[in-house]
N, C-alpha and C positions, 0 to 999 in steps of 0.2 A: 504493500500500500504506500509507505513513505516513498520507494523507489518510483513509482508510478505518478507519486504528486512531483515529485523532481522534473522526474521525463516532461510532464506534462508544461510544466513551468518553463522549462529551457524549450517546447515548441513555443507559447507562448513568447516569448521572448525573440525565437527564431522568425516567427509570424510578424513581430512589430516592426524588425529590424528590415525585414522581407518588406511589408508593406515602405517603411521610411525610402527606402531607398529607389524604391518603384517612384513615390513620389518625389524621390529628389532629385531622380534622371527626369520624371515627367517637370518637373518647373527648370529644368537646366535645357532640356528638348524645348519649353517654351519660350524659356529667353534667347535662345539661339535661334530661331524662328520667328523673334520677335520685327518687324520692319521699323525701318526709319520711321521716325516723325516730322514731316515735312511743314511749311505755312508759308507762304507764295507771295510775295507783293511784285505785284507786275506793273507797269505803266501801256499796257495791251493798249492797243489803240487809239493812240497818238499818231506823232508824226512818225515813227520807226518802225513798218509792221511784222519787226521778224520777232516780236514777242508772240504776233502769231502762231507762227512757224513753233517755236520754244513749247508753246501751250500744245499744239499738237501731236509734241514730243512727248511730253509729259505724260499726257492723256493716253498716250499709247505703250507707257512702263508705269500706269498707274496702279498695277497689280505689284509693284514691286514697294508701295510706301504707303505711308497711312498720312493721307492730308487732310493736314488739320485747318489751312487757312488758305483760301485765296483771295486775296484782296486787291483790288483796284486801286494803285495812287499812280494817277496819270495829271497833269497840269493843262492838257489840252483837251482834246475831244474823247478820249477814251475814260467807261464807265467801266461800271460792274458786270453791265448787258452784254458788254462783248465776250466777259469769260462767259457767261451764261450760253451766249450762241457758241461756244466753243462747245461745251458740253452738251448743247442740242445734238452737236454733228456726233460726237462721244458717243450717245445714247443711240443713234442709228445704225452705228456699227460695233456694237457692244457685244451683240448674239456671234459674231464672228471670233473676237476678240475671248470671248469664254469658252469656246473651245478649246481654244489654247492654254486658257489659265483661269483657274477656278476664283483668283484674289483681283478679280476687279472691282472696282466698287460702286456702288447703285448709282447713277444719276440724281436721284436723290439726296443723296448723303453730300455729293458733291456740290448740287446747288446751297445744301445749307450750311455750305462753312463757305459760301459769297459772301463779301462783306465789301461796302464800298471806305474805302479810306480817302485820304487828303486829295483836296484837287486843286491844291494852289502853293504854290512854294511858301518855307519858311521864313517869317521877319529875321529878322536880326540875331534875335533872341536864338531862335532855331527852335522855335518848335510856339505853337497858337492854342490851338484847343485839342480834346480828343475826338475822336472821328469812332465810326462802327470799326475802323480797323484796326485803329491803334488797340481800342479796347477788348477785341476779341484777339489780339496778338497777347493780353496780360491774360485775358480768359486762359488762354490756351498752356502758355506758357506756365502758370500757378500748378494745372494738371497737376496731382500728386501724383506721377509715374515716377521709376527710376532711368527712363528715358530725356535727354536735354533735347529741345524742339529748334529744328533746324531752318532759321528762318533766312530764303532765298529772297533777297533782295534783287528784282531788275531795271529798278528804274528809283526813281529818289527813295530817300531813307527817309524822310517825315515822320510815318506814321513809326517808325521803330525809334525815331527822337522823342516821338511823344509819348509814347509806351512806358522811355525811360524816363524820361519827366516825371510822367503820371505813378508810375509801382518801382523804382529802383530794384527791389528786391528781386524784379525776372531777371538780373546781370546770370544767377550761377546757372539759371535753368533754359537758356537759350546760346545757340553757337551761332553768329552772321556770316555770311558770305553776302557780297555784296557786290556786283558789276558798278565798278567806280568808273573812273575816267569821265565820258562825258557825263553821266549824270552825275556825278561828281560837283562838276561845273554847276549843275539846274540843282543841288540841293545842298550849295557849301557853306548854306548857314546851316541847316540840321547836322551837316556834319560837324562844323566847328562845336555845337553845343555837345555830343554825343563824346569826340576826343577832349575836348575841356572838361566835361565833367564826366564822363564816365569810361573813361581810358583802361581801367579794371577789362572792359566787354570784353568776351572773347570773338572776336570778328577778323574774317577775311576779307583785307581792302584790297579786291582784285582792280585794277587799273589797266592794265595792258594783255597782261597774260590769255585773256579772253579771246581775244583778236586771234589767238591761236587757230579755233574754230573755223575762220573761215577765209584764213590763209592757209592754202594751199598751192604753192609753187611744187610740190614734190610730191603731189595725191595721184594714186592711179586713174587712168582716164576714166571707169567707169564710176569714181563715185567724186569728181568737181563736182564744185557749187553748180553749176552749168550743167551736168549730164545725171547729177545723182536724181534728178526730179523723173526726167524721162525714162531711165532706168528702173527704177524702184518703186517710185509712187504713184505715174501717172496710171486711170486706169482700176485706183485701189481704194474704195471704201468712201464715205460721205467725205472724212477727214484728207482724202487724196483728191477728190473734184477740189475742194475747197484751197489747198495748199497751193494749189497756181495760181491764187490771186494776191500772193505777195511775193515781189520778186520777179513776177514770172515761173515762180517755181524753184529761182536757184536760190539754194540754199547757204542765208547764213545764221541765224539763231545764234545772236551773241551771248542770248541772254543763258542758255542751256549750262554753259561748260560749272556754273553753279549744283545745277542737278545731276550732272555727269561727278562730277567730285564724289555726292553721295552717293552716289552708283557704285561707284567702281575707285575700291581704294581702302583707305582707312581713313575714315575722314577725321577723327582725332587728331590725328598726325599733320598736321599740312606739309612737313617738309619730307613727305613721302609720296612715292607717286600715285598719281590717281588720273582717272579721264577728265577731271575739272584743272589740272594742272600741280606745278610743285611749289611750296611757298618761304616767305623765309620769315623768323620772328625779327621785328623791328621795334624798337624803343624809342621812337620820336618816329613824329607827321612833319613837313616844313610847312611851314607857315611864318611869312613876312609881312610886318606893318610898313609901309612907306607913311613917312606926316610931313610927307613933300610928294609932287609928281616924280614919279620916275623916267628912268632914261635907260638906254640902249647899255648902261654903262651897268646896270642892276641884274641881276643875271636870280631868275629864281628858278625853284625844281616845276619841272610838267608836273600835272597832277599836284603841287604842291597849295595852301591859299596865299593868295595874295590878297591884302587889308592895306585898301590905302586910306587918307583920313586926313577929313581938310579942316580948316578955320571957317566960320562965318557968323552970322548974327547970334543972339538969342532969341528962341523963337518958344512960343507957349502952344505945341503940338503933344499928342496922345504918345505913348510908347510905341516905339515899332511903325512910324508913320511914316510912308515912303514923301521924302520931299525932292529928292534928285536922281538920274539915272545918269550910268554908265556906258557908253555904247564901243563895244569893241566886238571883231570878229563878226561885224554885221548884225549883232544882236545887243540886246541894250538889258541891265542889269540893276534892279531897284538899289536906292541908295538912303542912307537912315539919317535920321537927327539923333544921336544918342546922348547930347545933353549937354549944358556949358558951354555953347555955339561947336561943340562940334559933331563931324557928320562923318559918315563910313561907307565903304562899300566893299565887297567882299567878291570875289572871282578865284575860278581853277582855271588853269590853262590847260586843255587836251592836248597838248601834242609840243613837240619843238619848235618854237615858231620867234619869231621877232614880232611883239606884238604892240597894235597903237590903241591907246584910249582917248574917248572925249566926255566930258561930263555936260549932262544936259538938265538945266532948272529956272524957273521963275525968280531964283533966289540970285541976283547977281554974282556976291560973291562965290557958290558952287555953279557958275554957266559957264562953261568954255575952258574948262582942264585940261589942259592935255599935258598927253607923257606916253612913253615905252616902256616895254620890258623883252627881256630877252630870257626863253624857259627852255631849257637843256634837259636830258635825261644822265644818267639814270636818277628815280623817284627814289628813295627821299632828299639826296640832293645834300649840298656841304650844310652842317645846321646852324641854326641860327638862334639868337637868343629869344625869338618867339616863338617854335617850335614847340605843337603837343609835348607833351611828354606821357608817355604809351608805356600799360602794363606789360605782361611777358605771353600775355595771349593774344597778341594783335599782329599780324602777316599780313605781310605784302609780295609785291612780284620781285623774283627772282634779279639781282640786279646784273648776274655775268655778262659780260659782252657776245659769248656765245652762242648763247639765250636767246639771244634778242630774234626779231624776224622782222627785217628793216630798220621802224625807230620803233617796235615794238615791244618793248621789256617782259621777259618772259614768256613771251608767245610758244617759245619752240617746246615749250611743258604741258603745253595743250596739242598743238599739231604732229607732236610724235605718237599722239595716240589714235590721231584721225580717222584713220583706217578700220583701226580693227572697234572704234567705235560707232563709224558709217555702215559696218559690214554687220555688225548685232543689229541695228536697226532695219536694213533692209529685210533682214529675216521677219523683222515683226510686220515690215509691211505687207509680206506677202502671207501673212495669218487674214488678212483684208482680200484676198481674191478671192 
């Protein structure tokens, strides 16, 4: 009898241990199963439509992540409607697309993490009110998951300035990737406020590296920007009629090599390789005040800000009150009063250039400024004493000269993967015949 209460106790025993371990491979099989967590802020339908192009990239490895957010911050004509018609086209060719793979997700699910965010650039300050986007970016992000939510920025950062504004506390629970460069440019007050105060972020300021995508001098002929349409998509699904109406069909989706990083890589890592490119940790942004015009004789980094900042009256206007504009580059840039007669105005340069300004205002003494500057690569550029200064989780492009693809910084960490990333994808379009 005592022998038999022993036995008994040690199955017992044998039983629990048995069970723990079933379930501790099953929650180890789930975490390893578990997909990225993805939130989208696009500038879709604007002036640039290869966020198109990006969005029906997406929509077609959307079996591969769990989206939490698509949001809309565009400054022009593009809304929230246009992701919506994207996922119309999504929902037609969806019975296709599940054959192949069982983890697509409903149209449904996908209209309701629409959200429309900012549709006007940042003051001064860098950052206005909250928007349904910024707010459903802190929704998302708070998630008690042990997952960090991967928010792909392709067009201004606003609503992720606002986000930080509004709950600081999403810093540890979200990773940024961001296509800087030009939009850089259209949103370098929300940037200045984001590296000013919150340099902690962990964020990828991609800048050039992107460009990789859709430079190809050395792509095989069947999948150019130029041939890959005709080749692979035309012919293929709602998402394929519709893809020829940007571009023409050739493909560039700058905004993608963001989503490609998650894809394929370790995306922890940046300075490891991934199909979104390779990155390096940097500890300062440039940023230059001029409180003079400048000249041909100032030399600042691409992609760097430039703050120039004049004398004039004192004037009894609101915060953040646009009273002068900047015009360079064909484009004209609001200008602030920030207080004690004087006024500011804030620019990125995209590229290498010798650049001219002119200031234009009612106010005499800011009407008719002018001045140069001259912006070199490589990004961040010799530092200077106004210069963020940046935590140890902040990456940028690559700055090697070998790198580079033309005056591209880092491009060649995206185009060496071109290939066999154009080649996965043609496969999925031909799940669409």
């Amino acid at each position: 009898m005592v022998i038999s209460t022993v036995m008994e106790g040690k199955l017992k025993d044998l039983g629990s241990l048995f069970i723990a371990i079933l379930l501790a491979l099953g929650s180890f099989a789930a975490h390893a199963q578990q997909k990225p967590r993805i939130f989208i802020s696009t500038d879709i339908g604007g002036t640039d439509p290869d966020d198109f192009q990006s969005m029906i990239h997406l929509l077609m490895y959307a079996d591969l992540f769990q989206i939490e957010g698509l949001v809309s911050t565009s400054f022009q004509t593009g809304r929230k409607k246009d992701i919506l018609d994207m996922i119309d086209l999504y929902e037609k060719d969806l019975p296709k697309l599940k054959k192949r793979s069982s983890g697509f997700p409903e149209p449904v699910s996908l209209r309701n993490v629409c959200k429309q965010g900012a549709t006007a650039w940042a003051p001064y300050a860098g950052f206005r009110k909250s928007t349904e986007g910024s707010e459903w970016l802190i929704s998302c992000a708070k998630k008690s998951v042990d997952q960090p939510l991967w928010v792909l920025v392709w067009g201004g950062i606003e609503d992720v300035a606002q986000a930080l504004h509004d709950a600081p506390e999403i810093k540890d629970k979200i990773r940024v990737y961001w296509i800087g460069g030009p939009n850089k440019k259209w949103g370098v007050n929300a940037y200045d406020y984001i590296a000013q105060n919150h340099p902690d972020l962990w964020m990828i300021e991609c800048n050039a590296t992107y460009r990789g995508w859709f430079m190809d001098p050395e792509s095989p002929k069947d999948i150019t920007a130029e041939s890959f349409y005709p080749n692979y998509i035309k012919g293929r699904g709602e998402m394929g009629k519709d893809f020829i109406r940007y571009y023409k069909g050739n493909i560039k989706m700058g905004d993608t090599p963001s989503l490609a990083y998650v894809m394929h890589g370790k995306p922890e890592n940046p300075s490891g390789e991934s199909w979104g490119g390779t990155f390096t940790p940097i500890t300062r942004s440039s940023k230059t005040i001029f409180n003079r015009n400048s000249t041909t004789a100032d030399t600042v980094a691409t992609y760097g800000v430039i703050e120039w900042r004049f004398n004039g009256p004192k004037i009894n206007v609101s915060a953040d009150s646009t009273v002068f504009s900047l015009r360079t580059g064909g484009q004209q840039w609001p200008g602030y009063y920030i207080g004690d007669g004087k006024y500011a105005v804030r620019y990125s340069p995209k590229q290498v250039e010798i650049g001219e300004y002119i200031t234009i205002s009612p106010i005499a003494e800011l009407n008719g400024q002018k001045g140069k500057y001259v912006s070199t690569a490589p990004w961040p550029g010799k530092p200077e004493p106004n210069d963020y200064k940046l935590g140890k989780h902040w990456y940028g492009d690559l700055p090697n000269p070998e790198l580079f693809l033309g005056q591209q910084q880092g491009a060649k960490t995206v185009a060496k993967h071109r290939k066999e990333f154009l080649t996965d994808w043609a496969k999925r379009w031909r799940w669409l015949e």
